[in-house]
CHARMM internal coordinates of N, CA and C (Angstrom, degrees):
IC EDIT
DIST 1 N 1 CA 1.4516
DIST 1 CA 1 C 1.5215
ANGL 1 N 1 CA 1 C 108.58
DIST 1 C 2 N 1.4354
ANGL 1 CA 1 C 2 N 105.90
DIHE 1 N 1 CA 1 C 2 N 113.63
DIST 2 N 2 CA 1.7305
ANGL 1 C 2 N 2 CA 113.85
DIHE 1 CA 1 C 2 N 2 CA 174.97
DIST 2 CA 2 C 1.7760
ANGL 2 N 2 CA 2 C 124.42
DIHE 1 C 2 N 2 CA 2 C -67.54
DIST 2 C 3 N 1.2525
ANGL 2 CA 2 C 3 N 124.04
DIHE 2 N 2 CA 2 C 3 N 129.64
DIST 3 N 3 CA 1.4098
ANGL 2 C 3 N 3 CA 102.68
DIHE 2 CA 2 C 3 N 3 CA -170.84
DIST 3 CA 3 C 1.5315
ANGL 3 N 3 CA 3 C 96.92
DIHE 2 C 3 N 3 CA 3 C -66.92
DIST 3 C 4 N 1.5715
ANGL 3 CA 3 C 4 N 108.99
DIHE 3 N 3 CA 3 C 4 N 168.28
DIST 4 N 4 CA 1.3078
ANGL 3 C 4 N 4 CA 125.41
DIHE 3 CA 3 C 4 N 4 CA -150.08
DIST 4 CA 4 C 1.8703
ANGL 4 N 4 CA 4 C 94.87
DIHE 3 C 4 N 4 CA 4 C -92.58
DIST 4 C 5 N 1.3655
ANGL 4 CA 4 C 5 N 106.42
DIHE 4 N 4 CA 4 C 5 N -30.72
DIST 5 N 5 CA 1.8707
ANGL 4 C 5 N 5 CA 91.37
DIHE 4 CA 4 C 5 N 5 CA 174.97
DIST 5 CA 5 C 1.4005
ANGL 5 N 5 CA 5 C 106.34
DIHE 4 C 5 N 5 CA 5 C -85.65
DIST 5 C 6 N 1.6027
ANGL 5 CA 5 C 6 N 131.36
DIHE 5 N 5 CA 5 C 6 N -4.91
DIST 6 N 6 CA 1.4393
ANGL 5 C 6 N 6 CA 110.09
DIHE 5 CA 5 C 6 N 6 CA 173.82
DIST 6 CA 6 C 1.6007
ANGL 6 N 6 CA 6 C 91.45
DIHE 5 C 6 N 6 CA 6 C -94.22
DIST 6 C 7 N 1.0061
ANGL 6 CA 6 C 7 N 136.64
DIHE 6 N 6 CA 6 C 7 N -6.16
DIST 7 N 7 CA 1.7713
ANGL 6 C 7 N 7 CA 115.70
DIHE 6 CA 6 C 7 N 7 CA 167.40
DIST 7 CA 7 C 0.8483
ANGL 7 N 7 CA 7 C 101.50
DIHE 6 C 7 N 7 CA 7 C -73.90
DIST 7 C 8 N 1.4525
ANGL 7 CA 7 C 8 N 148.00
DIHE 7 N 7 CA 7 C 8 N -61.63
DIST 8 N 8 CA 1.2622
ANGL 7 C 8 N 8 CA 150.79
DIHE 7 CA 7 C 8 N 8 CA -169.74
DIST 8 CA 8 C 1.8737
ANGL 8 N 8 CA 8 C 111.74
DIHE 7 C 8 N 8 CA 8 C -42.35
DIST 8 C 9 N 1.0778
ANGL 8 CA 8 C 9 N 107.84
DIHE 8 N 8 CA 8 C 9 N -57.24
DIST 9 N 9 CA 1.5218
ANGL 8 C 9 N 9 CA 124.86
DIHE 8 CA 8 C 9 N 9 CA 158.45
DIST 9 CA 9 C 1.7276
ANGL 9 N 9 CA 9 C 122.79
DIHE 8 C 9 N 9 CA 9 C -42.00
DIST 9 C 10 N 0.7779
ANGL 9 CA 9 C 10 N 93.59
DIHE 9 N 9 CA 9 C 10 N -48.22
DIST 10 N 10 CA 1.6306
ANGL 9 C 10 N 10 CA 122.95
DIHE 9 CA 9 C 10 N 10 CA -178.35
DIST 10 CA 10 C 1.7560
ANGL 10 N 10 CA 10 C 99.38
DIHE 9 C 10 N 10 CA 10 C -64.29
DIST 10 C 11 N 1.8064
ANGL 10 CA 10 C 11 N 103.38
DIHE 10 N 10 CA 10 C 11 N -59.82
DIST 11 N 11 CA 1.1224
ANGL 10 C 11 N 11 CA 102.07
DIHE 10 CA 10 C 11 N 11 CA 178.62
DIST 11 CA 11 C 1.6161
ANGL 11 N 11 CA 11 C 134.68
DIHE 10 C 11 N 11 CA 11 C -80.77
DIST 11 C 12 N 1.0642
ANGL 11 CA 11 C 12 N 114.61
DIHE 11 N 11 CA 11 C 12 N -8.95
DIST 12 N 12 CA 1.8655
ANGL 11 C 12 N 12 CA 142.47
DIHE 11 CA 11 C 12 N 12 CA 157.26
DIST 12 CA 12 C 1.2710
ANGL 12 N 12 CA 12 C 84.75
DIHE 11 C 12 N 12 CA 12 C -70.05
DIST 12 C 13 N 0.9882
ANGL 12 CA 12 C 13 N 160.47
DIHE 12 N 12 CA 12 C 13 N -100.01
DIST 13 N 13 CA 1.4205
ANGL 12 C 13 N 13 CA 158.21
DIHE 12 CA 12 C 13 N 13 CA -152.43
DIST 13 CA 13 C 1.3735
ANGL 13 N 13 CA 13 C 115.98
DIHE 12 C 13 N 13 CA 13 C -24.60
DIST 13 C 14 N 1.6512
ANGL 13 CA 13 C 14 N 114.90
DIHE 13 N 13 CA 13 C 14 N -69.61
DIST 14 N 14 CA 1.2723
ANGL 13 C 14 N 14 CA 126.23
DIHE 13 CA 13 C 14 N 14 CA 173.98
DIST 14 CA 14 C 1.1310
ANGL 14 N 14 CA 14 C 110.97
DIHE 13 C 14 N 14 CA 14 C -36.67
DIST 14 C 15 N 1.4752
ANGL 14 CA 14 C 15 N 106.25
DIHE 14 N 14 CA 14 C 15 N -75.41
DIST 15 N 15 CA 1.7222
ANGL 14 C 15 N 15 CA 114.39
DIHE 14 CA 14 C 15 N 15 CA 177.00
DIST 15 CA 15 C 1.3239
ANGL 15 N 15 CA 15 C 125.12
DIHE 14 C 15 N 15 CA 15 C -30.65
DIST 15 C 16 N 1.3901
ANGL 15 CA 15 C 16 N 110.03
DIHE 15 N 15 CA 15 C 16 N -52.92
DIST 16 N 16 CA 1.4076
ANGL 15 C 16 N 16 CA 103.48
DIHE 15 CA 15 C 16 N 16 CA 167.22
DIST 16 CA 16 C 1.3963
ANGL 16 N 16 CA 16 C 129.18
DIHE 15 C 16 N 16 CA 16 C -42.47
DIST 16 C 17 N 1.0442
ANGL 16 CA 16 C 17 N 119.47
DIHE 16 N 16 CA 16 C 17 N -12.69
DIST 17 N 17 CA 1.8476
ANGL 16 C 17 N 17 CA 135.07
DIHE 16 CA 16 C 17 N 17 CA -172.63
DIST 17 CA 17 C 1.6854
ANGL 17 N 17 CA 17 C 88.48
DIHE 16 C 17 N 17 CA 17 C -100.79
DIST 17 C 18 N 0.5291
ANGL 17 CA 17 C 18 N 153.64
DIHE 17 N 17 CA 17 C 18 N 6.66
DIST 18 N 18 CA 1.5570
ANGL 17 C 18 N 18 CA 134.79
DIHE 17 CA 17 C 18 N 18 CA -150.82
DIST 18 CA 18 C 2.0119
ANGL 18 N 18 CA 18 C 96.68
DIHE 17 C 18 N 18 CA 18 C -123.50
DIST 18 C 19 N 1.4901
ANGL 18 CA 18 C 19 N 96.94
DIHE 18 N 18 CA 18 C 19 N 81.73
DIST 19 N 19 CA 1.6550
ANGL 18 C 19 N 19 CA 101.94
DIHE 18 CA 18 C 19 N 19 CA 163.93
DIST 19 CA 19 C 1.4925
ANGL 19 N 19 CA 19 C 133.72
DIHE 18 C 19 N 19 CA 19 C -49.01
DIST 19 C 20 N 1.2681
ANGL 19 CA 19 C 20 N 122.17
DIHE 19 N 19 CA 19 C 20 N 112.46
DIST 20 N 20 CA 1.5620
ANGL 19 C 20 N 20 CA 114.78
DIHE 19 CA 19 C 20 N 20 CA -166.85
DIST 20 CA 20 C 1.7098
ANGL 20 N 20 CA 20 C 101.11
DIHE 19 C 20 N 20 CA 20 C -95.88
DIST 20 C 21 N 1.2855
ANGL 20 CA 20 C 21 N 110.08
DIHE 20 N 20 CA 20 C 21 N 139.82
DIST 21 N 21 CA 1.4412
ANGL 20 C 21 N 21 CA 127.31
DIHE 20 CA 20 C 21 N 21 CA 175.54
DIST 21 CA 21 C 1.8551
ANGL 21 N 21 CA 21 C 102.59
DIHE 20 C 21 N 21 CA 21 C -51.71
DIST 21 C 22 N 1.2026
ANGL 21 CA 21 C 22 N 97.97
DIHE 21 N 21 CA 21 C 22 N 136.75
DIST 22 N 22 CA 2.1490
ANGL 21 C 22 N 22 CA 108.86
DIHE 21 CA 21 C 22 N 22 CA -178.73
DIST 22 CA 22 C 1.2254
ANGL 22 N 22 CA 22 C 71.52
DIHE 21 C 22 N 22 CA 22 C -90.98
DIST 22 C 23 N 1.4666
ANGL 22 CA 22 C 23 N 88.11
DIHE 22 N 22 CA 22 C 23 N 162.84
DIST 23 N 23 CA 1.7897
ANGL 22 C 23 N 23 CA 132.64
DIHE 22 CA 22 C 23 N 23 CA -152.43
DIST 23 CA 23 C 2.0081
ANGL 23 N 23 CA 23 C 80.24
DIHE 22 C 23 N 23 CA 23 C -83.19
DIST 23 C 24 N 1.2268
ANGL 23 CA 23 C 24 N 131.18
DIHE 23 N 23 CA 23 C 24 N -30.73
DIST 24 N 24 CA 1.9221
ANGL 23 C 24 N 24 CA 115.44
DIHE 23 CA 23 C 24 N 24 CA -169.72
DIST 24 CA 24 C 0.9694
ANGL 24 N 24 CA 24 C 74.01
DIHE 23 C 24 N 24 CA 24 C -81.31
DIST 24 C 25 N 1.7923
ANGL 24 CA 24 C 25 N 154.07
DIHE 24 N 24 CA 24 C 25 N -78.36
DIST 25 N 25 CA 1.4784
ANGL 24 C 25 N 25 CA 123.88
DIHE 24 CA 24 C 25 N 25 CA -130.18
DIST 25 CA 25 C 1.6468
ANGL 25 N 25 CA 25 C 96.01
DIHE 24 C 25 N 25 CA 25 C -77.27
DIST 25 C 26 N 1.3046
ANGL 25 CA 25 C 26 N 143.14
DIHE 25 N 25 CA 25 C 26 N -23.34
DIST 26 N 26 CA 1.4919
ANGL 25 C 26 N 26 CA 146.83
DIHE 25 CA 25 C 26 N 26 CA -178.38
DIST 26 CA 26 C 1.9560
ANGL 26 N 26 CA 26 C 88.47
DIHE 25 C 26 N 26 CA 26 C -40.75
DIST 26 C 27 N 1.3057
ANGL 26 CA 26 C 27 N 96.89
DIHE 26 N 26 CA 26 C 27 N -76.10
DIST 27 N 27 CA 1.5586
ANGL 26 C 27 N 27 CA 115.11
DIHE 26 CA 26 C 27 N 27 CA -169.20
DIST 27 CA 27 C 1.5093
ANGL 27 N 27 CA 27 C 103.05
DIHE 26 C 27 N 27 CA 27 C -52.36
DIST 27 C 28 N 1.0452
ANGL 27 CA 27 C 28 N 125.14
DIHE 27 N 27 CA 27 C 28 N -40.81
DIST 28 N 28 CA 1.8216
ANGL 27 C 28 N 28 CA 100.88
DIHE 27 CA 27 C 28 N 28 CA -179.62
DIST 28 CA 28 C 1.0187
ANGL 28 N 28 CA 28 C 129.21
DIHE 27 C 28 N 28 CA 28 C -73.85
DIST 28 C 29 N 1.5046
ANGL 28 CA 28 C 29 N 104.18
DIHE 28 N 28 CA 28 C 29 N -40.59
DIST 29 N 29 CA 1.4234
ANGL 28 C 29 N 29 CA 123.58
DIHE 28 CA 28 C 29 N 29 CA 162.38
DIST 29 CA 29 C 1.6799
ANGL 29 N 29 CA 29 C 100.05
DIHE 28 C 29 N 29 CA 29 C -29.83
DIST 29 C 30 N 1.4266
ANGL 29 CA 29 C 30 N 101.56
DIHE 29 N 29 CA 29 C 30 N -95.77
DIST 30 N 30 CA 1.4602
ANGL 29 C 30 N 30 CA 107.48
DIHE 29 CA 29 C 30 N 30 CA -168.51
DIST 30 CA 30 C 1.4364
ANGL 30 N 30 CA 30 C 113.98
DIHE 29 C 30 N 30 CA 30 C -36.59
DIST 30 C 31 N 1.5115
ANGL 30 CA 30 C 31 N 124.78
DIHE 30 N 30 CA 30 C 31 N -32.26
DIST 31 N 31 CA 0.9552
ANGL 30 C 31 N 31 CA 105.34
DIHE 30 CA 30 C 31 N 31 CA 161.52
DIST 31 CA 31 C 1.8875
ANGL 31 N 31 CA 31 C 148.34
DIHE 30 C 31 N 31 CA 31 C -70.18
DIST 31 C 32 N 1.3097
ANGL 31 CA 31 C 32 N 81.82
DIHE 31 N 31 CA 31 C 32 N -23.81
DIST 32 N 32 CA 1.7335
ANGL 31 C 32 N 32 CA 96.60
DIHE 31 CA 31 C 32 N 32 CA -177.84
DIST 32 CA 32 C 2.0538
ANGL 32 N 32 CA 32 C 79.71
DIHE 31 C 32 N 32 CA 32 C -80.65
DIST 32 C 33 N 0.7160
ANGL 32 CA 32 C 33 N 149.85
DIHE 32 N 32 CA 32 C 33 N 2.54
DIST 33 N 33 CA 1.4692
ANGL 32 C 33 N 33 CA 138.06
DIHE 32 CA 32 C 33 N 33 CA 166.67
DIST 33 CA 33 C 1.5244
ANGL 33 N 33 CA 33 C 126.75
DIHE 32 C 33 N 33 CA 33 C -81.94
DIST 33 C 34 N 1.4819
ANGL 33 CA 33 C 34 N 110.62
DIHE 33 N 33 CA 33 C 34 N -45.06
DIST 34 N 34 CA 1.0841
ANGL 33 C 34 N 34 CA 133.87
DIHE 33 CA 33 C 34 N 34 CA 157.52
DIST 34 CA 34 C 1.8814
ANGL 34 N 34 CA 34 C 112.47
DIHE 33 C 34 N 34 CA 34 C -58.45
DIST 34 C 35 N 1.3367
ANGL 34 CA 34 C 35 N 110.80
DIHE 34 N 34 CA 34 C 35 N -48.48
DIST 35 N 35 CA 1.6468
ANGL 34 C 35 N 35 CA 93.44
DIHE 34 CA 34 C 35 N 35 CA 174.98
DIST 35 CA 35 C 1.0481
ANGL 35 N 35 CA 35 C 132.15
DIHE 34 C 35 N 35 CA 35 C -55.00
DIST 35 C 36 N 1.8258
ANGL 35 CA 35 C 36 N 92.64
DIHE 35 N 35 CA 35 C 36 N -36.01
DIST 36 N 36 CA 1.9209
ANGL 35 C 36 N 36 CA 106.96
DIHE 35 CA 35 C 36 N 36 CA -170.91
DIST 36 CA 36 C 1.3626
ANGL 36 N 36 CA 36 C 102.40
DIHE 35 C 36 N 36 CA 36 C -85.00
DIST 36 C 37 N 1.1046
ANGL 36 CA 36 C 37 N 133.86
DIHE 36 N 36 CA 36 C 37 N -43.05
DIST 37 N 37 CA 1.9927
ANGL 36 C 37 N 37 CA 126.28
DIHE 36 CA 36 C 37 N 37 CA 164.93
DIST 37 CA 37 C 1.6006
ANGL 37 N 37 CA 37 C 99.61
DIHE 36 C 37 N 37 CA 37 C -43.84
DIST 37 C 38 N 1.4988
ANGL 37 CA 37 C 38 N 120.99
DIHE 37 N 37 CA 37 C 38 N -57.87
DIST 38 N 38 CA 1.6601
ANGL 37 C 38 N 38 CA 103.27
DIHE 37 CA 37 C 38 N 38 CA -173.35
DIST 38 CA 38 C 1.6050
ANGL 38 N 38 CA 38 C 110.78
DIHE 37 C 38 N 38 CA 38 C -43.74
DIST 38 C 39 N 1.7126
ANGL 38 CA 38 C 39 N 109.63
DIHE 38 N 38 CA 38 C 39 N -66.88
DIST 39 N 39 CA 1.5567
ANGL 38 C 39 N 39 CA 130.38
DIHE 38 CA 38 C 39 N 39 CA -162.91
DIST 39 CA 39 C 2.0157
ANGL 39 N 39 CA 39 C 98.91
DIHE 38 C 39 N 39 CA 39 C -57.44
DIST 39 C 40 N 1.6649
ANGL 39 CA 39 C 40 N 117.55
DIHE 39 N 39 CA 39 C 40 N -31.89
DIST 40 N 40 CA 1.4321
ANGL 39 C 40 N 40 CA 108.48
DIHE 39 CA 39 C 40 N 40 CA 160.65
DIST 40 CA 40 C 1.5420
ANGL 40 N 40 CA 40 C 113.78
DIHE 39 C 40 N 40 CA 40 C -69.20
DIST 40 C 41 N 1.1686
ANGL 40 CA 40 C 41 N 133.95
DIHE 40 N 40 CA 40 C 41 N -40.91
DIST 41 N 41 CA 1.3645
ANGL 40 C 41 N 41 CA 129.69
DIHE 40 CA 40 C 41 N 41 CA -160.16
DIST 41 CA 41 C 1.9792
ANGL 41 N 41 CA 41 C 90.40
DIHE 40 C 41 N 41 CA 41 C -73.63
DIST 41 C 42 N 0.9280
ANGL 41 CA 41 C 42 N 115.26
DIHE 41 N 41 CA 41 C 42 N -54.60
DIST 42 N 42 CA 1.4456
ANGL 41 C 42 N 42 CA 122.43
DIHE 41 CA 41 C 42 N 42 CA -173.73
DIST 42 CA 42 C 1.7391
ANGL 42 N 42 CA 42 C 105.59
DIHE 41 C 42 N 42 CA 42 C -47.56
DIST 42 C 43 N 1.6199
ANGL 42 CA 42 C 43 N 107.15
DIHE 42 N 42 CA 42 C 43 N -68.23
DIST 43 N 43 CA 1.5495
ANGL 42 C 43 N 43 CA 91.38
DIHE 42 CA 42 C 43 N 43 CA 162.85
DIST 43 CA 43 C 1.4127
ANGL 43 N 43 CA 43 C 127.80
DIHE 42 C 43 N 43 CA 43 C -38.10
DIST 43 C 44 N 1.5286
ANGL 43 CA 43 C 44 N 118.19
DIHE 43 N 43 CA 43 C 44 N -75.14
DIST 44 N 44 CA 1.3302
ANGL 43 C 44 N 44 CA 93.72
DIHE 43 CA 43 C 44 N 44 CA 173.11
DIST 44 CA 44 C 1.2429
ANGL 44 N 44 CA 44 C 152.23
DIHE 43 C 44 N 44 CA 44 C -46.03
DIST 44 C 45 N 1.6790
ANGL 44 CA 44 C 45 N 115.43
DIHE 44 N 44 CA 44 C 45 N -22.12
DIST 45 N 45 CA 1.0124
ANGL 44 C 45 N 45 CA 120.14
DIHE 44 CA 44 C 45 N 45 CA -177.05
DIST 45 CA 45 C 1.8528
ANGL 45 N 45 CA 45 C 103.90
DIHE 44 C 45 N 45 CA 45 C -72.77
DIST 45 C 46 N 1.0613
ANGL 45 CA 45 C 46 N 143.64
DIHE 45 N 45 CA 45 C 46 N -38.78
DIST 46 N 46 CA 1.2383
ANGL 45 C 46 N 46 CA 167.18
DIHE 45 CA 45 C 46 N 46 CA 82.63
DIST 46 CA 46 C 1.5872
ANGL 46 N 46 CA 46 C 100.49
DIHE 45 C 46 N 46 CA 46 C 60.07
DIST 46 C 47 N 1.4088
ANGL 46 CA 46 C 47 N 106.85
DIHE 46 N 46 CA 46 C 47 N -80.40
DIST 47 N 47 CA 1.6572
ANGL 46 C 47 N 47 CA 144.20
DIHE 46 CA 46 C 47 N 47 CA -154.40
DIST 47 CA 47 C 1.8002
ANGL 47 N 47 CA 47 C 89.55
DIHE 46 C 47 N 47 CA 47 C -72.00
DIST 47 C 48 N 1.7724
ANGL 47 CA 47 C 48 N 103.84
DIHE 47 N 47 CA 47 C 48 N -48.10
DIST 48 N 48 CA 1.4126
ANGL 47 C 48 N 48 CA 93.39
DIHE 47 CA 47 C 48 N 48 CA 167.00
DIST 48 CA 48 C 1.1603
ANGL 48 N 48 CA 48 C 141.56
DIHE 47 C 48 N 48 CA 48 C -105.08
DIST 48 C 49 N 1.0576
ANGL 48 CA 48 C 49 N 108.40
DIHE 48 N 48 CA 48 C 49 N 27.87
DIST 49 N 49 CA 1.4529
ANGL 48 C 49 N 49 CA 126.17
DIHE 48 CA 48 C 49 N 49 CA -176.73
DIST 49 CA 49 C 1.5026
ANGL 49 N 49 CA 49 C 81.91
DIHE 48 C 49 N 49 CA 49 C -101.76
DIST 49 C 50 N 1.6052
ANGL 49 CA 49 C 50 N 155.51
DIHE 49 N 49 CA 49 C 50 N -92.82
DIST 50 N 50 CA 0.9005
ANGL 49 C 50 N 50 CA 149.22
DIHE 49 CA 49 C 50 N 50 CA 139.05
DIST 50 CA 50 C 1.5066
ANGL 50 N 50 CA 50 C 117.01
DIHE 49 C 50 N 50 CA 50 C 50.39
DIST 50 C 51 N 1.4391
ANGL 50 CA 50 C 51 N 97.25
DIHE 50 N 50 CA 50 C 51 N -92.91
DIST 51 N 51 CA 1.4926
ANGL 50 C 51 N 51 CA 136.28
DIHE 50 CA 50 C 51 N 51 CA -161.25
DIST 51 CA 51 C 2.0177
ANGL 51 N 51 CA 51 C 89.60
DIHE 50 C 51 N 51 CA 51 C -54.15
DIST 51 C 52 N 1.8447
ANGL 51 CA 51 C 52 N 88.58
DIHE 51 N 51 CA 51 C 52 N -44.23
DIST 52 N 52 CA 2.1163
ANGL 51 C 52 N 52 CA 89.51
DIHE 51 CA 51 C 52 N 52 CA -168.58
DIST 52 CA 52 C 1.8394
ANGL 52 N 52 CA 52 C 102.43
DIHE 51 C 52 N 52 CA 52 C -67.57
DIST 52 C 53 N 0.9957
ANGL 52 CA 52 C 53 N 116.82
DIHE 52 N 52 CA 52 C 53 N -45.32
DIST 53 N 53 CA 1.2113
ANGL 52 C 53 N 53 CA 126.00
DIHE 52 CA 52 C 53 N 53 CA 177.41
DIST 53 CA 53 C 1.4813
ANGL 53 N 53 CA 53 C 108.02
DIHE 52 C 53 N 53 CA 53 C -47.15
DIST 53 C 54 N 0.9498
ANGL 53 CA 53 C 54 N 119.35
DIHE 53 N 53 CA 53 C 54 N -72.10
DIST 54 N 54 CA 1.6602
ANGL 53 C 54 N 54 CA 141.55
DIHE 53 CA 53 C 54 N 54 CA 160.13
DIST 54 CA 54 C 1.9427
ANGL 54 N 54 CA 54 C 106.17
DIHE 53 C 54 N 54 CA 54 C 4.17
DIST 54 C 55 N 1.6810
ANGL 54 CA 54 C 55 N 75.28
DIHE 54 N 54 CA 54 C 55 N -65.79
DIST 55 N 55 CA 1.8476
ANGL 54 C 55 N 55 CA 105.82
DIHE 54 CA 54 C 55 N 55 CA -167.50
DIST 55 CA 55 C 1.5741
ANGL 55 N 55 CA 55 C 105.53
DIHE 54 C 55 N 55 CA 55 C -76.38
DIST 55 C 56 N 1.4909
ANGL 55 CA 55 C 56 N 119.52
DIHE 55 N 55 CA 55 C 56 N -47.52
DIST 56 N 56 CA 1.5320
ANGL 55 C 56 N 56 CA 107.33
DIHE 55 CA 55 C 56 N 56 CA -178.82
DIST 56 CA 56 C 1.1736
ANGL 56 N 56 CA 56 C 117.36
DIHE 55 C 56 N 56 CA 56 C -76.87
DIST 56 C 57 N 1.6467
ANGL 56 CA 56 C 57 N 125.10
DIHE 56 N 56 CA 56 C 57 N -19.41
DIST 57 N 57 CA 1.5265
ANGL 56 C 57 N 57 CA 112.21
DIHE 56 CA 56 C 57 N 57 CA 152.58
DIST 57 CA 57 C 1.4780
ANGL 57 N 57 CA 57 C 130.79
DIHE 56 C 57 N 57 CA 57 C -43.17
DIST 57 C 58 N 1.2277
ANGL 57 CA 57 C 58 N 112.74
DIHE 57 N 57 CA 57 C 58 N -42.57
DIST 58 N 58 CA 1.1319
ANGL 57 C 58 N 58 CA 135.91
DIHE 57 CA 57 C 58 N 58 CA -150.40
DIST 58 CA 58 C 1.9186
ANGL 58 N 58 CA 58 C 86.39
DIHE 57 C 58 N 58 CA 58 C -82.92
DIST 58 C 59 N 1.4756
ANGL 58 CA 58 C 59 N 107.47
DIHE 58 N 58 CA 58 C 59 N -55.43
DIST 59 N 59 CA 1.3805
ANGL 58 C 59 N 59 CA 96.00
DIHE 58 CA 58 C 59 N 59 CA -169.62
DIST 59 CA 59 C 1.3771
ANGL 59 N 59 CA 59 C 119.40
DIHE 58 C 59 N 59 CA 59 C -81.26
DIST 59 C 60 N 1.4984
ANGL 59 CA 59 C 60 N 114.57
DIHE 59 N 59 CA 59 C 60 N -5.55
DIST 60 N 60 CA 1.6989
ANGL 59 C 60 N 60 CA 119.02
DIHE 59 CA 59 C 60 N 60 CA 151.48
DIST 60 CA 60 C 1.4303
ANGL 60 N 60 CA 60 C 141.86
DIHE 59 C 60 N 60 CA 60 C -59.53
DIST 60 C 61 N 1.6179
ANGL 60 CA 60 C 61 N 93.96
DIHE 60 N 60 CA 60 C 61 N -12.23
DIST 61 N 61 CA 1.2341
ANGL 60 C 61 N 61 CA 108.62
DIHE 60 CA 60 C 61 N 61 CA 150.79
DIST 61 CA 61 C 1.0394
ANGL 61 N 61 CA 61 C 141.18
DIHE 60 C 61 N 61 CA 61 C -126.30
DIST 61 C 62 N 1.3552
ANGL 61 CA 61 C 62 N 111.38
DIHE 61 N 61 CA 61 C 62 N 52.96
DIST 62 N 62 CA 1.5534
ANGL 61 C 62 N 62 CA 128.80
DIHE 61 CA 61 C 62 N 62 CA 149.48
DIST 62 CA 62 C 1.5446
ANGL 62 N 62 CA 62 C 96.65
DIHE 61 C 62 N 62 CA 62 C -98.51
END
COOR INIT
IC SEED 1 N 1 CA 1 C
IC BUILD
């Protein structure tokens, strides 16, 4: 069991190491995030549009 002001110490310390992303890589990021959620939502929408087609053939012939 660590005394509780050298964790505290310990943990100010760490933090201090801890590099935060600049505001241009913030923005690309988020942007390359937003493309790939569109280009996923589009596949799926796609995959099930597909998949429904797929299925009401299938149940047109019964």
């Amino acid at each position: 069991m660590k005394n509780p002001i050298e964790f505290v110490r310990e943990v100010r310390q760490e933090a201090g190491k801890i590099t935060w992303a600049g505001r241009r890589e913030t923005v690309v990021t988020t942007g390359m995030v937003f493309v790939f959620v569109t280009l996923a939502a589009i596949f799926f929408l796609l995959v099930d549009q597909a998949i429904s087609a797929v299925v009401q053939f299938l149940l047109r012939l019964i």
